[in-house]
N, C-alpha and C positions, 0 to 999 in steps of 0.2 A: 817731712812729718805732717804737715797743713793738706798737702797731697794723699797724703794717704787716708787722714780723718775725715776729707769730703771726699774719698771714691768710698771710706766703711758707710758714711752717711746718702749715699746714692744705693748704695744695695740696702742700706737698711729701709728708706723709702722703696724702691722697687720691691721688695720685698712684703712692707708691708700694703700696698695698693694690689700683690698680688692675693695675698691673704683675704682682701677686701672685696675683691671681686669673688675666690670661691666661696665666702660667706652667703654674699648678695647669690650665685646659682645654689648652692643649698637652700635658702630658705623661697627660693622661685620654685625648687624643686620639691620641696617638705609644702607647698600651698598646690602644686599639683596637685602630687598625690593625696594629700588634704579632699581635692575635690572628686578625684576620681572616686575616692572613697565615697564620699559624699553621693556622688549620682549613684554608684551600686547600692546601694543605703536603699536609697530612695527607689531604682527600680526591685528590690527585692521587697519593699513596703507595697507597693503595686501590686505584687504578685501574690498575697499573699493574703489567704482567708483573714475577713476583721469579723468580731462578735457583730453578733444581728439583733442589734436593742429595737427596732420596729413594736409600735404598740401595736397589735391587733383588737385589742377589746374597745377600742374606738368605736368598731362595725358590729352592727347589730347581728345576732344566730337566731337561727329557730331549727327544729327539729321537724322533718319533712315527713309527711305518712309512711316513706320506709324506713326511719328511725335514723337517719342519716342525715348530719348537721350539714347545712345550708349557711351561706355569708348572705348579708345587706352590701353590695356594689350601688352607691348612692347614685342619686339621679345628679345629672349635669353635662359638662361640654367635656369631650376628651379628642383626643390626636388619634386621626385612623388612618393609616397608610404608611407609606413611608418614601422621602422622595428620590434618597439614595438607594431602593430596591430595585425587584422585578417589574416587569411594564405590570404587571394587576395588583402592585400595591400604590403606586403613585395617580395623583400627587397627594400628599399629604394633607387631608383636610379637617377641621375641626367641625365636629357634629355633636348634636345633643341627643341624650337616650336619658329613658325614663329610669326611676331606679327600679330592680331587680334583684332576685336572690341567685344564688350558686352552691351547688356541692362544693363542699371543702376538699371532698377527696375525691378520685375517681371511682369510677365504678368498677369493684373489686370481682373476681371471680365469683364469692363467695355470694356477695349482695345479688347479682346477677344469676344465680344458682337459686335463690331464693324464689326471683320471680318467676325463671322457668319451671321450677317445682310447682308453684301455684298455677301457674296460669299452662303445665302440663306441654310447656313448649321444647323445642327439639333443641339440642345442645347446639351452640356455632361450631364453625370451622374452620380450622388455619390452613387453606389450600394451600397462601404464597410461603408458611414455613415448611422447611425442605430436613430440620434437624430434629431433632426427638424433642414431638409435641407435648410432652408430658410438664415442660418446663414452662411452658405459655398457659396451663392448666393450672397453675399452684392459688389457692383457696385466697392467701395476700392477696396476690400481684392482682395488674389492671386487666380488667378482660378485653380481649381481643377477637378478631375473626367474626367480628359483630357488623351487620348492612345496616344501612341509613333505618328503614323500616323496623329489624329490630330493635334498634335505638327508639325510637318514637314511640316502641310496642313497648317498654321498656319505662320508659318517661310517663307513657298514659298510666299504666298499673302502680308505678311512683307516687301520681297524683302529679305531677308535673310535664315539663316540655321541653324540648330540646332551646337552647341558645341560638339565638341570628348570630351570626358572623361578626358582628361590629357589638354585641352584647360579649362575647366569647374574647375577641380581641381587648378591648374596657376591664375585663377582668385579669386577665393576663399582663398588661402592659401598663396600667395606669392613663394615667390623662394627660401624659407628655409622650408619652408614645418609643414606652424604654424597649431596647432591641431584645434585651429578655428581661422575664417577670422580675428579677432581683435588682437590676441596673443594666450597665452597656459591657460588663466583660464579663467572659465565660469563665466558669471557674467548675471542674472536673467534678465538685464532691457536692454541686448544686443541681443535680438532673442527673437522670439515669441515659448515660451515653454509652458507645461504642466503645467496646474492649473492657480494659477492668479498673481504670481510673477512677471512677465513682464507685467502687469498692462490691460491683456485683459482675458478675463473668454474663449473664444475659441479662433479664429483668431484674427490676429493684421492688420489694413489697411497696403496695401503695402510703402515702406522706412517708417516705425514705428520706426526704432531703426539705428540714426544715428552714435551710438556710435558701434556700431555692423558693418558699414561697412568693407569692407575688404581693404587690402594695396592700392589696385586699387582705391577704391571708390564704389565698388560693394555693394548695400544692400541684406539685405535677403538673404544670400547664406548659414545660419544656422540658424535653428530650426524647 
């Protein structure tokens, strides 16, 4: 009888140390998957548009002789280059530029039609598009097909001037030198890009993507 109460009392210990141990892998296992959760959490927070509280009214406006609002880009030191690029954008240096004003928007078909009607100039041309040009024409969108010189011709009748390369970069990128105007990841519905992800099949009307501005308040200065 003594015999048999210690072999029920050996099973009932074996028994319960077995029970102990699959507690201990469930709850090893329930902290897993705990994390793996966790991390898809967190890369789907990543990936995922946030509200764009940015003050703009920080930056001074004025309205430019062709009726089109202009930003204050403050005077100071900012980041030009970049050292993990192309060999002509390294090395990365910090230079000082005076402060300056910018168009908010790009120069629109429409704006651009304006000064050709004035000034009795000849319409550009979109040699390198090969698809029905009528859609690089729309009255919104940015004009294109436009040479250095009618730029310039364009800027003098404005009352204004084209941007230096490191005045244009300052306002695009800020003064740390973000890989685009908004910060360091791309995100589809910040810039008018390739295909139909940013929600237009070719061009986008110009300021299409206010979350795309840049630290200034600058639109459109990516894609």
């Amino acid at each position: 009888m003594r015999d048999k109460n210690l072999m029920i009392a050996i099973i009932g210990c074996f028994v319960i140390a077995i029970l102990f141990v699959l507690v201990i892998v469930w709850e090893i296992k329930k902290s897993i998957d705990h994390d793996e959760r966790v991390q898809q959490m967190a890369k789907k927070t990543n990936d995922v548009e946030v509200a764009d509280n940015r003050d703009f009214s920080i930056y001074e406006t004025l309205v430019g002789d062709d009726g089109r609002e202009m930003i204050l880009v403050p005077e100071g030191i900012f980041s030009r280059g970049s050292d993990s690029g192309g060999f002509d954008e390294k090395p990365m240096q910090e230079i000082y530029l005076n402060a300056f004003f910018v168009d908010k928007y790009e120069v629109s078909v429409e704006s651009y039609n304006k000064y050709r009607k004035a000034a009795n100039y000849v319409e550009p041309s979109v040699p390198f598009f090969t698809g029905d040009s009528k859609v690089m024409k729309v009255p919104s969108h940015a004009v294109v097909g436009v040479s250095w010189h009618d730029a310039v011709n364009y800027c003098t009748w404005a009352g204004k001037r084209l941007l230096t390369e490191a005045e244009w970069e300052k306002a695009a990128r800020g003064t740390h030198g973000l890989k685009y105007p908004w910060g360091n990841k791309i995100f589809p519905k910040r810039a008018n890009l390739a295909g139909t992800g940013d929600g237009y099949p070719y061009m986008a009307p110009v300021g299409s993507y206010p979350m795309g501005r840049s630290v200034y308040g600058v639109y459109d200065m990516a894609g």
